[in-house]
C-alpha positions in Angstrom: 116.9 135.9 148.6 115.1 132.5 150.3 118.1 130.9 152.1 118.2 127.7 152.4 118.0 126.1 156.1 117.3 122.5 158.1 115.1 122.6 160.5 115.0 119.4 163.3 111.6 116.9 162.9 110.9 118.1 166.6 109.5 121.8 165.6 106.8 120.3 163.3 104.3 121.1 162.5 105.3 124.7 161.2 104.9 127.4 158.5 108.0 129.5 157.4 106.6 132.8 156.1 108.7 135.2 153.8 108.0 138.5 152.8 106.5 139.5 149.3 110.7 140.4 148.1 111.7 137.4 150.0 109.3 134.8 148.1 111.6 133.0 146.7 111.8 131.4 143.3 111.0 127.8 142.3 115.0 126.9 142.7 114.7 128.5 145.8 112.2 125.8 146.8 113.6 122.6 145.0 116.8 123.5 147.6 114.7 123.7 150.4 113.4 120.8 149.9 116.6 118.6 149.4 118.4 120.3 152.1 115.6 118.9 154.1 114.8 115.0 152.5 113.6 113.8 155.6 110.9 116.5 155.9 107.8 116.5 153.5 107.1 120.0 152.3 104.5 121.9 150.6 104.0 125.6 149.3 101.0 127.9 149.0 100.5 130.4 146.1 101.9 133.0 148.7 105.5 131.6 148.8 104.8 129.9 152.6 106.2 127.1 153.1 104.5 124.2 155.1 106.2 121.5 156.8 104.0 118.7 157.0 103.9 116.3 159.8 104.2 112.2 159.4 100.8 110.5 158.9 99.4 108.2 161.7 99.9 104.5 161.1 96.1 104.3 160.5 96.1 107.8 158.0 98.8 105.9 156.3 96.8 102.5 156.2 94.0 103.8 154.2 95.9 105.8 152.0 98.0 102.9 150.8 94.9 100.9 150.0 94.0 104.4 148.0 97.0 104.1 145.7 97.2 100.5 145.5 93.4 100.3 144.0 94.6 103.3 141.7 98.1 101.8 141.1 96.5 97.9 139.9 94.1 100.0 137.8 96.1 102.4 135.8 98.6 99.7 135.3 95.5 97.9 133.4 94.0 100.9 131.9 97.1 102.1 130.2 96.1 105.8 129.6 98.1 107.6 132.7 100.2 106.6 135.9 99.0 106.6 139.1 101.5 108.7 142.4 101.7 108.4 146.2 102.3 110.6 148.5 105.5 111.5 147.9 105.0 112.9 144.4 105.2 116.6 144.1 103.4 118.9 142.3 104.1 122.8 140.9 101.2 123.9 139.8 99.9 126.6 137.6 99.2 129.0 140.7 103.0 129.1 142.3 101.5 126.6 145.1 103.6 123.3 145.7 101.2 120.0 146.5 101.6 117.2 147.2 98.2 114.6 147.1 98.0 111.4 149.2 97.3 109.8 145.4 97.2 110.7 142.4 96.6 110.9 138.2 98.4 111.8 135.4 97.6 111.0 132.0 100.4 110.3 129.3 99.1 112.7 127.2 100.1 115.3 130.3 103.3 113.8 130.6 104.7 113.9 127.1 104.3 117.5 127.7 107.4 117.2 129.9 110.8 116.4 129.0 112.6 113.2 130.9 114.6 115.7 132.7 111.6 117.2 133.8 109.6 114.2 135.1 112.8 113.0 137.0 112.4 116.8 139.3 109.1 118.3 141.0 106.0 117.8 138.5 105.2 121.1 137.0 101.9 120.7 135.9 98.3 119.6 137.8 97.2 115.9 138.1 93.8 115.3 136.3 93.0 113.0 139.5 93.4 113.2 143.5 93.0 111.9 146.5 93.2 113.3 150.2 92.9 111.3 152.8 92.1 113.1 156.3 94.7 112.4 159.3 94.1 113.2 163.0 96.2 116.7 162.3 94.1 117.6 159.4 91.9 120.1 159.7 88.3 119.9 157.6 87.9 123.4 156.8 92.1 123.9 155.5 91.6 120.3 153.6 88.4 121.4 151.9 90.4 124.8 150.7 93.2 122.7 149.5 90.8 120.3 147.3 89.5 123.4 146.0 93.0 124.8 145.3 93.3 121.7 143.3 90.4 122.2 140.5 91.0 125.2 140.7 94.7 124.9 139.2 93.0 122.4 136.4 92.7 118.8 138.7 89.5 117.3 136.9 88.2 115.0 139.7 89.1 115.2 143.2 88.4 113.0 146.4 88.4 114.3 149.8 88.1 110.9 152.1 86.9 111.8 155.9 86.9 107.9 157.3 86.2 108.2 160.7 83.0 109.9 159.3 82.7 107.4 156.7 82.2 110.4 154.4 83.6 111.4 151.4 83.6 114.9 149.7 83.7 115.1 145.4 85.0 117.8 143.5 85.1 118.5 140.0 84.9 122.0 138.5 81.9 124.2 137.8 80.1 121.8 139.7 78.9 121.9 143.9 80.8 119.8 146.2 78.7 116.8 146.3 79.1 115.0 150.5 78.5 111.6 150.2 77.9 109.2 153.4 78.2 105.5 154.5 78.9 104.5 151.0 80.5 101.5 150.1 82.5 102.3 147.2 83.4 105.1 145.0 83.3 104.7 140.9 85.5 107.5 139.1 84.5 109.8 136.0 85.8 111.9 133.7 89.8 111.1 133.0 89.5 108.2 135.6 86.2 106.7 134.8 86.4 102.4 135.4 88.1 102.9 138.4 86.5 101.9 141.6 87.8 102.3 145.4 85.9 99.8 147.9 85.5 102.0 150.4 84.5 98.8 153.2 88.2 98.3 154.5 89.3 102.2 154.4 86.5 102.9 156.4 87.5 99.8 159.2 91.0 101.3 159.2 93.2 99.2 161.4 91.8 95.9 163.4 
């Protein structure tokens, strides 16, 4: 059985690995993670769970501008509602996510109980947005944008600003790398919504 345990903001970053009996179950998890509210957690489809370290002030810069264009435009739109970074998701694979933005439609929602929606999403966000920080690594991000569409995200947005590039997922389709543009328009279940990219791209002056 997964027992639950604190662990002091000085040993991150870190993985905590389990064996295959000692996976723990989603319970398991959700205890973790309140016995912990300080730390920001993930979990891969293997049970491992990831203690993710605080974004840089200028990581955190350009994904607020993220969320706030998404926020102001689903407010608007009306079909979904928009998530920060502190959202979590459960998705379909076992894996626990959480996006820099995100998503939802009401039409996933309603699909949830209002008990449900108040814990850990279980379902996948149709929209998402990952903004690279100085601990990220390219080729781990990449996989975890992949993990996405591959648990049913529709659209996804991998945002590399100190390259000023941006890499687009959606499924059956190739990764499409775009460079030096100046704003991103959305399709599919967020199509009308546009990110400047100009600012993100400046970061901090």
């Amino acid at each position: 059985m997964l027992q639950t345990v604190a662990l002091p903001a000085r040993v991150l970053p870190v993985t905590l690995r389990f064996g295959c009996a000692q996976k723990g179950s989603d319970d398991a998890f959700l205890a973790f993670c309140r016995a912990n509210p300080d730390l920001r957690c993930e979990r891969t489809a293997e049970g491992e769970i990831i203690i993710v370290p605080p974004a840089g002030g200028e990581s955190s810069h350009r994904s607020a501008k993220s969320i706030a264009r998404l926020f102001n435009w689903a407010e608007v739109d009306g079909r979904g509602e928009a998530f920060d970074s502190s959202v979590m998701y459960m998705l379909p694979d076992g894996s626990s996510l959480s996006p820099d933005a995100s998503w939802v439609s009401h039409k996933s929602l309603r699909r949830l109980s209002r008990e449900e929606r108040r814990e850990f999403l279980r379902l996948c966000p149709e929209f998402v947005v990952e903004v690279m920080s100085p601990s990220d690594r390219l080729r781990a991000t990449k996989q975890k944008m992949e993990q996405w569409i591959a648990n049913g995200c529709q659209l996804g947005w991998l945002i590399d600003a100190d390259r000023e590039t941006v890499y687009v997922y959606r499924p059956s389709k190739p990764v499409q790398m775009l460079q030096g543009i100046q704003e991103l328009a959305g399709v599919g279940p967020v199509k009308g919504f546009v990110l400047p990219l100009r600012s993100i791209w400046a970061g901090l002056r």
